[in-house]
N, C-alpha and C positions, 0 to 999 in steps of 0.2 A: 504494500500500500504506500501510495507517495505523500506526502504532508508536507505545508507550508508552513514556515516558519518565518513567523514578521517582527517586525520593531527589533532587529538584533542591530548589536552595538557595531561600529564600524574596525573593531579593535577585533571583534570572534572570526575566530578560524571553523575552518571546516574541522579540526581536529576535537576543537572545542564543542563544535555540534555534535558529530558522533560518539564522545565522552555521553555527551545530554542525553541521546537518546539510548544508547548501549543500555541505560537502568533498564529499558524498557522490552528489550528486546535487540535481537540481531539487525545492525544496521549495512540495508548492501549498500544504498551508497550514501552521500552528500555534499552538495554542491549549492555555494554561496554563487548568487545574479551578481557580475560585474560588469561596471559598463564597458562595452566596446571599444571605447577611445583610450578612457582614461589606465581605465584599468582599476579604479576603487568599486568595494563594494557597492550594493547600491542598498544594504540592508536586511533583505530578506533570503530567504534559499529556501530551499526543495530536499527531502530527505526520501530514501526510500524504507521504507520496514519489511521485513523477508514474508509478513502475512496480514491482515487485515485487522487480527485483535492486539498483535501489538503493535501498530499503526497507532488503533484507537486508544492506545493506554499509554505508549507516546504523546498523545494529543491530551489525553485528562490532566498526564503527568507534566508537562510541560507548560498548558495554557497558563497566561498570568505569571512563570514562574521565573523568577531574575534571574539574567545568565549576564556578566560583564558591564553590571550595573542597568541594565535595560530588561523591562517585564514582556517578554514574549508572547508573541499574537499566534497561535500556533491551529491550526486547522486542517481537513482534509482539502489539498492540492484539487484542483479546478482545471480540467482541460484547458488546453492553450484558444484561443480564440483570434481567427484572423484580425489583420488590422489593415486599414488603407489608407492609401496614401494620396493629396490632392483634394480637400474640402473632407467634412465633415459626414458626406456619403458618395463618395464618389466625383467624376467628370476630371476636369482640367484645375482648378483652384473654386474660387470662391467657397461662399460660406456653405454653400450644400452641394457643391462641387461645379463645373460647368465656365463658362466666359468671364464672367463678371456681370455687371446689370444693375439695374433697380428701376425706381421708375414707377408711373403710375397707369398706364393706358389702358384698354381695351383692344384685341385681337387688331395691334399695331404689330409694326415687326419684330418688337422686343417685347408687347404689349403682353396682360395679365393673364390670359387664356392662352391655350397655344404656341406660346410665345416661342422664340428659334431658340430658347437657350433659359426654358421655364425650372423651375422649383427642381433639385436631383437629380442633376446631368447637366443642367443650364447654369446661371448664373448665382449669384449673390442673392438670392432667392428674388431672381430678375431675369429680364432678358438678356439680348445679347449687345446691349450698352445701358449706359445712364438714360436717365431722359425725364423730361416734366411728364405731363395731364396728356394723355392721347398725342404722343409724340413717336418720332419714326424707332424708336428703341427704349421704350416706354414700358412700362408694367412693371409689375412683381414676378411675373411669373407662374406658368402655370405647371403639366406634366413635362413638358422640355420634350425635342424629339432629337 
């Protein structure tokens, strides 16, 4: 079983984690999240336990419990979940992905409905430029095509 372990001090080692969880059970592995660039910790890590019940008695035993002056957040690990990149749900940039945009129109060319570069794939939750009141790149935006 794999577990999360949060709030840990920037000072613990992974040696220091498999000590923590060894009370508990056979640890196969543990591996502290560093970041890519730097190369520091980023705080949390991932533990494996050899079975599910001492997983779980890892998690009783540790939750709340201070290791290196820091009270540990300790949980069952959560599958990874995509992430993307370019706006907040896709497209090219803006705020829900797509051109840029804003605006206010009506099925104008950037306009609220329809618009060339509407709501999640379009723009700035816009068409496909700025623009005033029923203007040639105007709207909020609608489904985007």
């Amino acid at each position: 079983m794999k577990i999360y372990v949060g709030n840990m001090s920037f000072d613990t080692t992974e040696e220091d984690l498999q000590q923590a969880c060894a009370e508990f059970g056979k640890v196969v592995s543990a591996a502290i999240v560093k970041d890519k660039f730097s190369g520091q910790p980023k705080g949390f890590a991932f533990v494996e336990m050899s079975s599910v019940s001492e997983g779980q008695a890892a998690i009783a035993g540790l939750n709340g419990k201070e290791l290196k002056g820091r009270e540990l957040n300790v949980n069952e690990a959560r599958p990874r979940t995509e992430s993307f990149r370019g706006g907040s749900t896709g497209g090219f940039g803006g705020n829900q992905g797509g051109f840029g945009g804003g605006g206010s129109g009506k099925r104008e060319f950037g306009g609220s409905r329809r618009s060339y570069g509407g709501n999640k794939g379009g723009g700035s939750k816009g068409g496909y430029g700025g623009g005033g009141k029923k203007g040639f790149a105007g709207g909020r935006g609608g489904r985007g095509r």
